[in-house]
C-alpha positions as CSV (number, residue, x, y, z in Angstrom):
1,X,-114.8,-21.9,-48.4
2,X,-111.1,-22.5,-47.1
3,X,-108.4,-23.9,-48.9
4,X,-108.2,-26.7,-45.9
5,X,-109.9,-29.9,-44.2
6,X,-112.8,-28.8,-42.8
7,X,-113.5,-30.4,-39.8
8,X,-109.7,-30.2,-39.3
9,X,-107.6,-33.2,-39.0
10,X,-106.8,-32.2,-35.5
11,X,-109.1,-30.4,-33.4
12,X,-106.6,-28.6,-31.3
13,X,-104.6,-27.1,-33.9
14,X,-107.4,-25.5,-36.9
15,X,-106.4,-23.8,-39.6
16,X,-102.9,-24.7,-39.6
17,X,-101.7,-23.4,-43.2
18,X,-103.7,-19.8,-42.3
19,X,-101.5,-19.4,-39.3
20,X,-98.3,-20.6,-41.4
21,X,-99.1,-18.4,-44.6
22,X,-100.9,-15.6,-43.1
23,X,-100.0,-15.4,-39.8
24,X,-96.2,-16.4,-40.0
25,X,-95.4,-15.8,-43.7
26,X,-97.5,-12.6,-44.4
27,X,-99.1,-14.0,-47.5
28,X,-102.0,-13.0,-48.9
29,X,-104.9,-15.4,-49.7
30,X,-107.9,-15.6,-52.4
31,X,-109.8,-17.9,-51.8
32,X,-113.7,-16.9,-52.6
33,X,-113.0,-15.3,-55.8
34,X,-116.0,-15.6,-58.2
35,X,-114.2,-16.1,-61.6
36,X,-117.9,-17.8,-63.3
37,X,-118.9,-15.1,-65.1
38,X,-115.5,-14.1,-66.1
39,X,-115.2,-17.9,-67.6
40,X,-118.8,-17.7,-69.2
41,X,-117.6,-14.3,-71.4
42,X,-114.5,-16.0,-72.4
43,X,-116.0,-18.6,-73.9
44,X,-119.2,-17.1,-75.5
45,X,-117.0,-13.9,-76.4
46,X,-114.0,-15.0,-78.2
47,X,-112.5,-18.6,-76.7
48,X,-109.7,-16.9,-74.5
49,X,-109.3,-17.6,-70.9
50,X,-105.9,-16.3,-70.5
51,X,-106.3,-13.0,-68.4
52,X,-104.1,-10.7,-65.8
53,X,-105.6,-11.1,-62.4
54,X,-104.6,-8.5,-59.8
55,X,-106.2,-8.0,-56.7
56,X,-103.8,-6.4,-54.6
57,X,-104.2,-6.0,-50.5
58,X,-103.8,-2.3,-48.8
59,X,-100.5,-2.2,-47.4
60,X,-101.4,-2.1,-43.6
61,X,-98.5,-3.6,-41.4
62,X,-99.7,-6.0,-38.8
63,X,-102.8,-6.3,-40.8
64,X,-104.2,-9.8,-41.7
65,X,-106.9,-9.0,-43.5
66,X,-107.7,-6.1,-46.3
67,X,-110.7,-5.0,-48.5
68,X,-109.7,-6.0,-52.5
69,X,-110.7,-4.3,-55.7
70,X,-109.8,-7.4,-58.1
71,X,-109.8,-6.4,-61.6
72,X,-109.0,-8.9,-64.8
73,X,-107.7,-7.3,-68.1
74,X,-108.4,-10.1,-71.1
């Protein structure tokens, strides 16, 4: 449930793309998105999975982490 090696490749240093991205960067991460259902009415529905995805983060400076309300528009 991380977009790294887990057990990390060096013990002393874990999650070193986190502290780069997030941390460093201020970029914001998606990485437990459930998109299954989404794929399974695509298919049955009409054969498109071509969709906007948007789940933007509250603006909160100094905040790492933010509640989302993703929505997809086919």
């Amino acid at each position: 449930m991380a977009i790294e090696v887990i057990p990390f490749e060096d013990p002393k240093l874990p999650l070193p793309f986190h502290m780069v991205a997030i941390r460093d960067m201020g970029l914001t991460l998606g990485e437990m998105f459930d998109l299954d259902e989404l794929a399974e009415d695509s298919a049955a529905r009409d054969g498109v999975y071509e969709c906007f995805f948007c789940a933007p983060a509250l603006k909160i400076t100094g905040g790492v982490g933010s509640p989302l309300n993703p929505l997809a528009v086919k």
